[in-house]
N, C-alpha and C positions, 0 to 999 in steps of 0.2 A: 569676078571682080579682080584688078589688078593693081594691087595697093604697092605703090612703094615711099621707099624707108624717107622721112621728112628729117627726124630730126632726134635724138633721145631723148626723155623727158628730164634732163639737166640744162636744155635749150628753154625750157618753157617752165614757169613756176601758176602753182594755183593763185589766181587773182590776179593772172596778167595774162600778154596777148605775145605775140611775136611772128613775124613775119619769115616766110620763105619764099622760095621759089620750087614750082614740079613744073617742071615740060615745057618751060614760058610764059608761067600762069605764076602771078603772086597768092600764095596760098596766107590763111590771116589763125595761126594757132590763137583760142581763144579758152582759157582755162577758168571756168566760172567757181567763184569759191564754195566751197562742199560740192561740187558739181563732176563734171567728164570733161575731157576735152574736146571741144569740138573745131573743126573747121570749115571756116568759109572765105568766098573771096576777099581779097584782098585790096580791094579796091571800092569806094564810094556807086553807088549805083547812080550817083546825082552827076557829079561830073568829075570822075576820074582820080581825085584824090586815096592817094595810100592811107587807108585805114590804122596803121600802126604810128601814123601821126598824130591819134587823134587821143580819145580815153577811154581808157576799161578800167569803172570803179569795182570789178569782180563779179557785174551781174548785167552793169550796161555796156554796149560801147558805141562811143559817141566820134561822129567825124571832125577836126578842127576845122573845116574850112563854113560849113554853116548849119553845125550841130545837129547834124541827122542822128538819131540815134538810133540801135538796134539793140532787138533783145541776146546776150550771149549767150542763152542755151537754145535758143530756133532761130536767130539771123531775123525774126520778124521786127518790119518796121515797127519801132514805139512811138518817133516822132519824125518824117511822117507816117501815117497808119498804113498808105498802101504801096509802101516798098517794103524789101524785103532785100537779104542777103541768099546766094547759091551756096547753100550746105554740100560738103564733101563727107562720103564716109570714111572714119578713120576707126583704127586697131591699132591696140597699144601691145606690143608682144617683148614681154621682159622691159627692159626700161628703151626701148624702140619707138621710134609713134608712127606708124604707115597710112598714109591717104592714099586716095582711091579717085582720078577725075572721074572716070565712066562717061565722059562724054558731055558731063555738065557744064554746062555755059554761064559764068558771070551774069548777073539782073544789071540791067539801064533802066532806071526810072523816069519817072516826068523830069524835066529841070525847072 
């Protein structure tokens, strides 16, 4: 796996989200409260919308444009049930945060 370096965890606080980029790909730090940090796309599966538009009350994150929401610790749809966000692995080494595409592709949902 070949993870690199996103961002130090001074870029990302728990109970919020924050946006990058790796390779051309919008990556979506998402830091769930008492949780890990996790990473996923960065972009709406519905239609295109950046996700760091939208809300992470610490456990959801919800799109602005017409309130899809996902779960922040698996990317699974909550509302609606069958989308989903593309999870990236990440390692946190000292206060570093490294992701990892591996080839993973972004989800398009129904619209």
């Amino acid at each position: 796996m070949d993870f690199e370096l996103v961002c130090t965890l001074d870029d990302v606080w728990e109970g919020d989200m924050a946006e990058f980029e790796l390779d051309g790909q919008s990556i979506l730090l998402v830091w769930p409260r008492d949780g890990e940090i996790h990473a996923f796309q960065g972009i709406c599966p519905h239609q295109d919308i950046p996700l760091v538009e939208g809300k992470f009350d610490g456990k959801t994150l919800m799109c602005r444009a017409h309130q899809w929401t996902f779960d922040g610790t698996t990317g699974e749809g909550v509302n609606p049930k069958d989308c989903r966000l593309a999870e990236y692995p990440v390692k946190i080494d000292g206060d570093n945060v490294y992701v990892a595409l591996n080839g993973i592709e972004p989800f398009f949902a129904h619209t």
